[in-house]
Structure formats: structure tokens, C-alpha cells
C-alpha positions in Angstrom: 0.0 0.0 0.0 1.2 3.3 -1.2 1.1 6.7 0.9 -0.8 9.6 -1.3 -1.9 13.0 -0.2 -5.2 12.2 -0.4 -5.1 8.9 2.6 -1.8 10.2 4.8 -4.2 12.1 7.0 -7.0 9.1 7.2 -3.9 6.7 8.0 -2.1 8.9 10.3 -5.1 9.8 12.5 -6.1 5.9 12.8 -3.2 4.8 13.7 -3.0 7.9 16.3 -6.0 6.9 17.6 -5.3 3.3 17.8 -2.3 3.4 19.6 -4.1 5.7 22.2 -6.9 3.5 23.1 -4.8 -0.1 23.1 -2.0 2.0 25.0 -4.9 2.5 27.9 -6.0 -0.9 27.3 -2.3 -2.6 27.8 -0.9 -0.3 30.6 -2.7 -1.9 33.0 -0.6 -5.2 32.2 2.4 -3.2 32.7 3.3 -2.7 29.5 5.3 0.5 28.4 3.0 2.4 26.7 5.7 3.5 24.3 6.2 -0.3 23.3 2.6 -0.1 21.7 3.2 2.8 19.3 6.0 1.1 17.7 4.5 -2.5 18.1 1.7 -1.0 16.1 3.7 1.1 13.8 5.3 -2.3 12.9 1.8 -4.3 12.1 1.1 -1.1 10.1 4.6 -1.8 8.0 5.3 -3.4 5.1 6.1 -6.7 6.8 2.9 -6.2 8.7 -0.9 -6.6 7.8 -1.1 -2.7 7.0 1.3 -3.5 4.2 2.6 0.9 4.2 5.9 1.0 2.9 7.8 2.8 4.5 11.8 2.8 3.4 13.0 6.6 4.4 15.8 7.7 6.8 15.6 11.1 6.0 12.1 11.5 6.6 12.2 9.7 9.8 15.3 11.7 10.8 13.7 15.0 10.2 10.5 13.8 12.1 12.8 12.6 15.1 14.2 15.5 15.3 11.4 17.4 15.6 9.9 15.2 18.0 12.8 15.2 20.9 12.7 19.3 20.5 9.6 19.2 21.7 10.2 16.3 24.2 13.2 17.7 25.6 11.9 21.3 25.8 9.1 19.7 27.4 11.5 17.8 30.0 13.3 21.1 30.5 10.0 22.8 31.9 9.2 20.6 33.9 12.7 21.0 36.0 12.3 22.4 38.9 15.5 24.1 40.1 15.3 23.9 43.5 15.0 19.7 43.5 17.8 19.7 40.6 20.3 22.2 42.4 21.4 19.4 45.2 22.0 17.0 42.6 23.1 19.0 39.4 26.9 17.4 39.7 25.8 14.3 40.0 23.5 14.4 36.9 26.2 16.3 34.9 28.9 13.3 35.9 25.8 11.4 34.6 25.3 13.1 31.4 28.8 13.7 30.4 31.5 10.6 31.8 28.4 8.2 32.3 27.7 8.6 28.7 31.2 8.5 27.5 32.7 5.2 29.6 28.7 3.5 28.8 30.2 4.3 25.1 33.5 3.3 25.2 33.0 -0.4 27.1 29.8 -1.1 25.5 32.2 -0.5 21.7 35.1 -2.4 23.2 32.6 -5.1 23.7 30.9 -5.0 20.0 34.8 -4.8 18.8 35.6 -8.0 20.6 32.5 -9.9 20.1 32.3 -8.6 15.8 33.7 -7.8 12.6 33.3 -4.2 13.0 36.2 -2.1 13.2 36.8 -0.4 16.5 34.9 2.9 15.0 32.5 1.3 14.0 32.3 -0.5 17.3 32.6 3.0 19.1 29.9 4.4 16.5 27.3 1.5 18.0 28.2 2.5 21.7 27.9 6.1 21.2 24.6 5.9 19.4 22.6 3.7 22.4 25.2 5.6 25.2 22.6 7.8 26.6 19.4 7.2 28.8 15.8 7.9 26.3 13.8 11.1 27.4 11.1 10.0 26.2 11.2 6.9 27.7 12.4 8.3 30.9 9.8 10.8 31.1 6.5 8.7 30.2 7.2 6.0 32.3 8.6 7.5 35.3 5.7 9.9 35.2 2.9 7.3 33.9 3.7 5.0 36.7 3.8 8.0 39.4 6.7 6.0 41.0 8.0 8.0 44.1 11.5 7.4 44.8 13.4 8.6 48.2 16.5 10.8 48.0 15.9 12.9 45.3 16.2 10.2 42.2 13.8 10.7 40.8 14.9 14.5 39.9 18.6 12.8 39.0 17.1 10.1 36.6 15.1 12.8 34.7 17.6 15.5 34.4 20.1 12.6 33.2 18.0 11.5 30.8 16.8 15.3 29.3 20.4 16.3 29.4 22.7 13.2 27.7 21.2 13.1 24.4 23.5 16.1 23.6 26.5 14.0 25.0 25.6 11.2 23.3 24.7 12.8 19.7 28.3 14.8 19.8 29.8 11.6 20.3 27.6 9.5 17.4 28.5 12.5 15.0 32.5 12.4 16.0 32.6 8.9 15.8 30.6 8.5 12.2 33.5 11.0 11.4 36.3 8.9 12.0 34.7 5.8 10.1 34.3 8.0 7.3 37.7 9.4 7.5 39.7 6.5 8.7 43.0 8.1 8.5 41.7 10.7 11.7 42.9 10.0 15.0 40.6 10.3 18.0 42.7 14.0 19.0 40.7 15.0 15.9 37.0 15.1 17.4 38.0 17.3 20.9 38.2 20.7 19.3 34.4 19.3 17.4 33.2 18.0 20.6 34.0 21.3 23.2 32.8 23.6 20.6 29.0 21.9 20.5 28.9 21.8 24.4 30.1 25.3 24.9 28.6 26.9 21.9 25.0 24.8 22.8 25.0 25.7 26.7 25.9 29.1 26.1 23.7 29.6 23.7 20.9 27.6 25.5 21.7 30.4 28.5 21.2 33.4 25.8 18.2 31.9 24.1 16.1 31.7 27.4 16.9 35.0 28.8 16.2 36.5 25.4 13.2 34.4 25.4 12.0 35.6 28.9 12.2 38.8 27.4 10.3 38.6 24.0 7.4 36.5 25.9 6.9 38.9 29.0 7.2 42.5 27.1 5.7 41.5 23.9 1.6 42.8 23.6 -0.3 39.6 21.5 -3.9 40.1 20.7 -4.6 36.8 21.7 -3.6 34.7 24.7 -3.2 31.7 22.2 -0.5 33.1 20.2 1.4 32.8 23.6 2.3 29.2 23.0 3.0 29.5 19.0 5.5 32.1 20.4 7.3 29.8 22.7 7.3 26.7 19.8 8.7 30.0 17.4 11.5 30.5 20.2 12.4 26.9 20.9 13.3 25.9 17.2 15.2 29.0 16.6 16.7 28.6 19.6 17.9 24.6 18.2 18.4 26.0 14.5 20.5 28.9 15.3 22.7 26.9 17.3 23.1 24.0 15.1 23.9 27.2 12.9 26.9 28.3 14.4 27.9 25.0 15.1 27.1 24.5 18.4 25.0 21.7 20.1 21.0 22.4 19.6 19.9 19.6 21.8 21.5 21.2 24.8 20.7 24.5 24.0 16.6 24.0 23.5 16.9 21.5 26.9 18.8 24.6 28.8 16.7 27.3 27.6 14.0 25.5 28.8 15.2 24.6 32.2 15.4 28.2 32.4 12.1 29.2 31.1 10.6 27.1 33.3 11.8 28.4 36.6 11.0 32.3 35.5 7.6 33.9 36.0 6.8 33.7 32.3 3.0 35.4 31.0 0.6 32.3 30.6 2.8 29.7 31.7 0.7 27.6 33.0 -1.4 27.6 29.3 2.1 27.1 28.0 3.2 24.4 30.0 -0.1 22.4 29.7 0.0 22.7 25.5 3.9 21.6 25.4 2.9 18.2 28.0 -0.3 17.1 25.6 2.5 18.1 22.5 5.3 15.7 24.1 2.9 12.8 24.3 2.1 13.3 20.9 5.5 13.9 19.2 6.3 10.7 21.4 3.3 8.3 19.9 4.4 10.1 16.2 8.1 9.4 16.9 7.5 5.8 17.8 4.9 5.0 14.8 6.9 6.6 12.4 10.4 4.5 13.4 8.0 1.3 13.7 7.2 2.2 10.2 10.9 2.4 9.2 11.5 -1.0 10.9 11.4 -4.1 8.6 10.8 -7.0 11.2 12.4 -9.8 8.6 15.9 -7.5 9.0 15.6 -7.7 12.3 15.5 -11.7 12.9 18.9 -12.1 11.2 20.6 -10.0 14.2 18.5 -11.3 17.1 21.2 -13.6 18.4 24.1 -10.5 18.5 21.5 -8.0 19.6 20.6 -10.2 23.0 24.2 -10.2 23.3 24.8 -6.7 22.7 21.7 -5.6 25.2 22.4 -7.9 27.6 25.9 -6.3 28.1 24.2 -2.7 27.8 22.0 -3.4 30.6 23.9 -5.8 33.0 28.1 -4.3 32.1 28.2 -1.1 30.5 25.4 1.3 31.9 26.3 0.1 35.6 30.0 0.5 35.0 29.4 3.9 33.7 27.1 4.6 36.2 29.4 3.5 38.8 32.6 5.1 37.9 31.2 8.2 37.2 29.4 8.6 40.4 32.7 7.1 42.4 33.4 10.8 44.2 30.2 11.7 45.3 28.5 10.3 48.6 25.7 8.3 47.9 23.9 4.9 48.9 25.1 1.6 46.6 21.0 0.5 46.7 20.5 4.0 44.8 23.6 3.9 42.6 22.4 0.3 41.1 19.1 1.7 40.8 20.4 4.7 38.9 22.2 2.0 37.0 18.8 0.2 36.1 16.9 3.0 34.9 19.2 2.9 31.7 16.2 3.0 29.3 16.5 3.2 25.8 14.0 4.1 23.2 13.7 6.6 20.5 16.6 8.6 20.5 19.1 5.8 19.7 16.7 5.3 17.2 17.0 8.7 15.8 20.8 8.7 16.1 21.1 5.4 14.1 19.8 7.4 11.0 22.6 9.4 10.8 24.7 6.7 9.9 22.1 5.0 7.1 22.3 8.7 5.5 25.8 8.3 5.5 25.9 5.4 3.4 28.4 3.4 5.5 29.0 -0.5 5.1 27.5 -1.4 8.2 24.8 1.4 8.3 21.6 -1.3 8.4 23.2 -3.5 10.7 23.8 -1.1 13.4 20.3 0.3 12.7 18.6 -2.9 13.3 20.8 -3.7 16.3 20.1 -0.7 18.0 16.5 -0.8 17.1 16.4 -4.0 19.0 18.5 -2.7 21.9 15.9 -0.1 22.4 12.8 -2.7 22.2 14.5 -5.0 24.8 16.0 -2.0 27.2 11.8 -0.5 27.4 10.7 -4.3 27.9 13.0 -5.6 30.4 14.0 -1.9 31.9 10.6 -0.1 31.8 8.2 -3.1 32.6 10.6 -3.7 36.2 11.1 0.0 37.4 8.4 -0.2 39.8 9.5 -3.8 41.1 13.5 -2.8 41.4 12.4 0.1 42.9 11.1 -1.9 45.8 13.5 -5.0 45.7 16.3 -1.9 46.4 14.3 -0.1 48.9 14.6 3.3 47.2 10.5 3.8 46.5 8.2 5.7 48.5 4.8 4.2 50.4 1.8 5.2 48.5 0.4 7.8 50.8 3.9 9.2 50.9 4.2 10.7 46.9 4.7 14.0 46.6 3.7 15.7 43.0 6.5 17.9 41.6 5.9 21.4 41.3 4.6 21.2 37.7 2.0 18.4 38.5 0.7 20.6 41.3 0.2 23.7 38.6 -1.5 21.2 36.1 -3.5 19.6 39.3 -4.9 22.9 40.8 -5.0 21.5 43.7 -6.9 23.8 46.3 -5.0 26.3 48.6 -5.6 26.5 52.6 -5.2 30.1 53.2 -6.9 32.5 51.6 -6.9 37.0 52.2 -8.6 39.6 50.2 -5.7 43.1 50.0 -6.6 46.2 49.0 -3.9 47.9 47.0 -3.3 52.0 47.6 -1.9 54.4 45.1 1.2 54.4 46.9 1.8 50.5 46.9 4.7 48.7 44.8 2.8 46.8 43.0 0.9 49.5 40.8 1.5 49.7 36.9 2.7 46.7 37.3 2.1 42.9 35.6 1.4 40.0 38.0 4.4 38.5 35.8 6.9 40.7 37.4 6.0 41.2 41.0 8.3 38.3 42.1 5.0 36.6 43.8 6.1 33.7 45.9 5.7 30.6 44.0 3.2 29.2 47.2 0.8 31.7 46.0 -1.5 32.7 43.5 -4.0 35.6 42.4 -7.0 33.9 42.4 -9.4 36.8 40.9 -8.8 40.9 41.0 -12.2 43.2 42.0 -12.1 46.1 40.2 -14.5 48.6 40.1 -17.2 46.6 41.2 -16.6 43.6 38.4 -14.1 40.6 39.2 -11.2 39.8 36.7 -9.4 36.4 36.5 -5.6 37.7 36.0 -2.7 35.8 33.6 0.8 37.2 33.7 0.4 40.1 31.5 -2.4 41.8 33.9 -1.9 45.1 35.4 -2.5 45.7 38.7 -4.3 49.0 39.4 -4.8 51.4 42.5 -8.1 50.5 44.6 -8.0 46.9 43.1 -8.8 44.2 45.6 -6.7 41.3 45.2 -7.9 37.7 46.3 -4.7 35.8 47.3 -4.7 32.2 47.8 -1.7 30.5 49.8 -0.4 27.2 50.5 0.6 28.1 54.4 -0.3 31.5 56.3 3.5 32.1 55.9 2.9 32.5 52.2 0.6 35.5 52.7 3.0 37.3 54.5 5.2 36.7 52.2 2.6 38.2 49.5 1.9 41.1 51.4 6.0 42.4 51.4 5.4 41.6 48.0 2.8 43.8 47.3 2.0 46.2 49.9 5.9 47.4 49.9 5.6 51.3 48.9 7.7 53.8 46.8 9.5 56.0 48.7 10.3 59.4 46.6 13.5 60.6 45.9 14.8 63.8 47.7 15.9 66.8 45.3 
């Protein structure tokens, strides 16, 4: 069965709407919800009863990367700085020397084991090196596991922020098997110039974003959003531009964004979670699509190999190792060490080499596409159960939401107090975005002149408006009255 204009949208949006409804069905069973997109992008293959055919790299590459902006821009968002400051130098050893030893035993391994040249080898480990997003993200989050010490924060941050690692080091090493006669010295000038081009750029983006969001007028509250998608990809193009790394810039200049008072965020944060999930059921039906099950079969018996040694050697040695210096229970280190999902991302990466038109492009594409299936179904289906055999999870009525499911919960406040605000106060002329309004607290609804407003970030407060706080503690309202109630004092001639 061909694809024509006139059927892609009929296709697409059944096969959308199938994975949704048997994904609700399955999770019940414990099975990764994620493993049903691309289970079902598979049966809609060629090889499968849909019969689509489906043979293009670069479509699936330009889709993929699509998708993990918008997942990883997501994930940034949804970091909360305050639980990610007491373990940001763990997650960085994570996302940097985790990545790079996972990369380097895991290709030693494929070098001893195979034919491939120790490049090639290297090219394999770099490309499945990092922890999925996607998968991290959606099953972490799906399951609602609550996890003691602050892991839960380390496995997510991880996961958002070693793609970048990880795609630096796939690009470097496809390199070197192209160019054979380069030495490894070759990729370190390549390699610091994407991390410290993206990360500064990912810094500069997100102020300048701030910025653009919270002083530009729109004449419709849903332009907000569009704005932010507008910002994030030229955030990732312009970097990619001047050559830096636009994975970590969109995934820093989020993490930024999402920590600042920003006009609608809330509106913005709730579009860009119901966009993840999509991008993440597209991602996965469109690389099912690319998969041709009868390639597959032939590398079974190395691919079990290969993922067995991911799983049990090379993500706990790089775990390990990296984490060696810092103080931290074994119980949580090995689950750290489990939680080494993989899923769309390797995916993505091995298209880089199929476009390249190296020997052993297909091979390593259908090895890693395997890795990935058998990392979600062993990895993802057992989270819950390690998390318990390791004594690292939380009792039920013990969870606590993150800050961002709180904001997307609206759950009720406990305190509430109605100030009047004088001509004289600090917060006049002034948007709710930039009064500095503890986080605790929110403007519930403004009286003015005898009609009731519901505020958003860009309101203005006015003199003789009543303002109905709502607070988490009585502590908060305090804190909202220094806020606003602080006056102007004049300056003396």
C-alpha cells in the first residue's frame, strides 16, 4: 500500500487513535505504553498486515528530530531548580562521563565480540550511550513511581540532558569511520565547541526568550504558546547554525524558562505536555514504520548479546565510575544503573549513519532498534518492582507531586486573604508576571471597580484593586503582602 496526499491524514489519525486507546488498554498489564506505538507502527509496515511501505531515513530523521525538541523542551520545563540544584553534579557526571565510559566499554565489547572495526564499534556504543527522554519521562511519570533521596529528579535530568552527549559523540565517531586516516585527537576541538557553543547559547536563548514572551503585547492569549514553539526551534536551528549543540541549547533554555515567572505559563506548560505525548506516539509509529521485522530476525542472536551487556556491564560501569566521588547509597547507585532505558533517541541517532551510506549502516540500525525494544521491555516493565526489591521507592500515601504536577493539578489552597492595594503601593503599573510573587501563591481573581477579573501574567495591577490571594501556608501570605503592599518611597531633590 502506497502513501498519497489524499489517505496520509485518514492513515495517520487511525493509527493515532489506535495506539491511544490499546495503550490505555495494555498499561494496565504493565506494558510501556511506548512499546505499543511502535508495536503498532510495525503491524502497520510493510512486513505487517497494514502493508505501508515505509523505506526513508531522511524523513524519519527530520521527524525525530522534531519530535525530541519538543520532548526535551518539554522535560526542561518541567525542572524544577530547586530539587535539581542538590544533585546538578551528579546528573552532569551522569550526562557527560556516564555517557562517554557506557560508550567506550559497551564498543570495546561490540569490537571483541564482531567484525566491525573499532569505529565502527565506538559508533554502535555512542549511538545507544545515553538514557531515552522520552522513555524516561513517560514511564517514570505514567507510573507515578515515588522514589526517596531525590532520584527521581537525577534520573530525569540525566535522561533530558545526555542526548546532547551522546549525539556529539555519534557524529564524531561517524566522522572517524568515514575518514579512517583521523585519529581520536581529531573530534575534541568538534566536541568542546558543541557543548560550549550549545550551553551558552541555551543560556542566551532563554533570557532573550523571557524577554520577548513577558514584554511582547499579542492580541490573543493563544498566540502565547505558538510564540514559545517560534522561540524553541530557533533557539535549536541557530545553534546548530553556528555549530554549536542544539539539543542542549533547547533543553537549557528550557530549564530556564521554566523556573522564571513567564506570562501564561501555565497555558504554555499544559499545551507543550499534551505536545510531548504526541511527538512521542508520532516518533514511535513513524520508526515502527521504518522497521522491517524480517531485518531484524537475522541479528537477534548479537543484539541479545549486545543488550544484555548494555544493561547488565556497561550502563552500571558507567554509572558507577562516574558517580565514584560523590557520597551516595550503593541501593540507589544500582538503581540509577537500572533506569538505563532506551528508546527513540538511539533510534533517531542510528539514522545518521544510514544517510551516511556506510558499510554497516543497516546492521547497526537494526541492532540498535532491538537494543531499544529490549532496554523499554525488560527496563521499563521492572522499574516499579526494582524500585522496591532496592528499597529506594516511597509508600503510597507518601508521593509528593512535583511542582509542575501541582500547577497542572490545581489543587486547592488553605489560606486565603482579600488586600486592598493604595496608590502608593509597589505593585501598581505593574504585571502580575513581574512582581516576584512567591511561588506558594496565586492571584485567584482581582475586583475592580465593582466587576471581578481572573488575572494571567500580562495583567496590570491597578490602584483601589482588591486582590484575592490564595496560599499554600499563612507564611505564604506574609510573604505576598512584602510583596505587594511594599511602597515607593520618593526621591529627595
Amino acid at each position: 500500500m502506497s502513501i498519497t496526499i489524499e489517505n496520509i491524514l485518514l492513515i495517520g489519525s487511525l493509527l493515532l487513535f489506535l495506539s491511544i486507546i490499546v495503550g490505555k488498554s495494555t498499561y494496565k498489564f504493565g506494558v510501556p505504553t511506548l512499546l505499543i506505538f511502535l508495536g503498532i507502527g510495525m503491524l502497520a509496515g510493510s512486513d505487517g498486515v497494514g502493508g505501508i511501505y515505509f523505506d526513508n531515513p531522511k524523513v524519519a530523521q527530520f521527524i525525530g528530530i522534531l519530535a525530541l525538541n519538543f520532548i526535551l523542551f518539554s522535560g526542561g520545563l518541567d525542572t524544577h531548580w530547586n530539587s535539581v540544584k542538590p544533585i546538578l553534579r551528579e546528573g552532569l557526571a551522569l550526562s557527560t562521563l556516564g555517557v562517554m565510559l557506557t560508550a567506550i566499554s559497551l564498543g570495546t565489547f561490540v569490537w571483541a565480540i564482531t567484525d566491525f572495526t573499532i569505529y565502527e564499534s565506538l559508533l554502535l556504543g555512542s549511538i545507544v550511550s545515553s538514557t531515552d527522554a522520552a522513555a524516561v519521562f513517560s514511564i517514570l511519570r505514567s507510573k507515578n513511581l515515588a522514589l526517596r533521596e531525590n532520584l527521581r529528579p537525577t534520573l530525569e535530568f540525566e535522561s533530558g540532558s545526555n542526548d546532547p552527549m551522546a549525539y556529539v559523540m555519534t557524529i564524531a565517531c561517524l566522522t572517524l569511520v568515514i575518514n579512517q586516516d583521523e585519529g581520536l585527537l581529531s573530534i575534541i576541538p568538534f566536541f568542546l565547541q558543541q557543548m560550549v557553543l550549545g550551553g551558552l547559547a541555551g543560556l542566551g536563548f532563554g533570557k532573550l526568550s523571557k524577554i520577548v514572551i513577558n514584554k511582547i503585547r499579542l492580541g490573543f492569549d493563544g498566540l502565547y504558546p505558538v510564540l514559545m514553539i517560534a522561540l524553541m526551534f530557533i533557539t535549536f536551528s541557530a545553534t546548530d547554525f553556528v555549530g554549536g549543540n542544539g539539543f542542549l541549547a533547547i533543553y537549557i533554555c528550557a530549564v530556564y524558562l521554566g523556573n522564571q515567572d513567564l506570562i501564561h505559563k501555565k497555558t504554555i506548560i499544559r499545551m507543550y505536555d499534551g505536545l510531548a505525548w504526541l511527538m512521542q506516539i508520532v516518533l514511535f509509529l513513524t520508526l515502527g514504520l521504518l522497521v522491517f521485522p524480517t531485518r531484524i530476525l537475522p541479528v537477534m542472536g548479537i543484539g541479545i548479546l549486545i543488550s544484555l551487556f548494555l544493561i547488565l556491564v556497561a550502563r552500571p560501569v558507567g554509572v558507577l565510575i562516574s558517580l565514584i566521588f560523590f557520597r551516595m547509597k550503593l541501593r540507589r547507585r544500582f538503581y540509577i544503573a537500572w533506569v538505563g532505558l532506551r528508546g527513540a533517541a538511539p533510534i533517531v541517532f542510528a539514522t545518521y549513519p544510514l544517510l551516511a551510506g556506510i558499510d554497516k549502516a543497516g546492521m547497526i540500525f537494526n541492532i540498535v532498534f532491538f537494543i531499544s525494544v529490549t532496554s523499554v521491555l525488560i527496563q521499563g516493565t521492572t522499574l516499579s518492582l526494582v524500585a522496591k526489591w532496592l528499597n529506594v521507592d516511597l509508600p503510597e500515601e507518601a508521593k509528593i507531586l512535583t511542582p509542575t504536577d501541582e500547577l497542572l493539578a490545581e489543587n486547592p489552597k488553605t489560606a486565603m486573604k482579600e488586600i486592598e492595594i493604595t496608590a502608593q503601593c509597589y505593585a501598581v503599573d505593574k504585571k502580575v508576571v513581574e512582581l516576584g510573587f512567591p511561588k506558594n501563591a496565586i492571584i485567584a481573581m482581582i475586583k475592580r471597580n465593582g466587576n471581578y477579573v481572573v488575572p494571567n501574567g500580562a495583567t496590570k495591577i491597578e490602584p483601589r484593586d482588591t486582590l484575592i490571594v490564595l496560599s499554600d501556608t499563612e507564611e505564604g501570605l506574609d510573604q505576598v503582602d512584602d510583596c505587594l503592599l511594599k511602597t515607593t518611597v520618593p526621591i529627595k531633590g
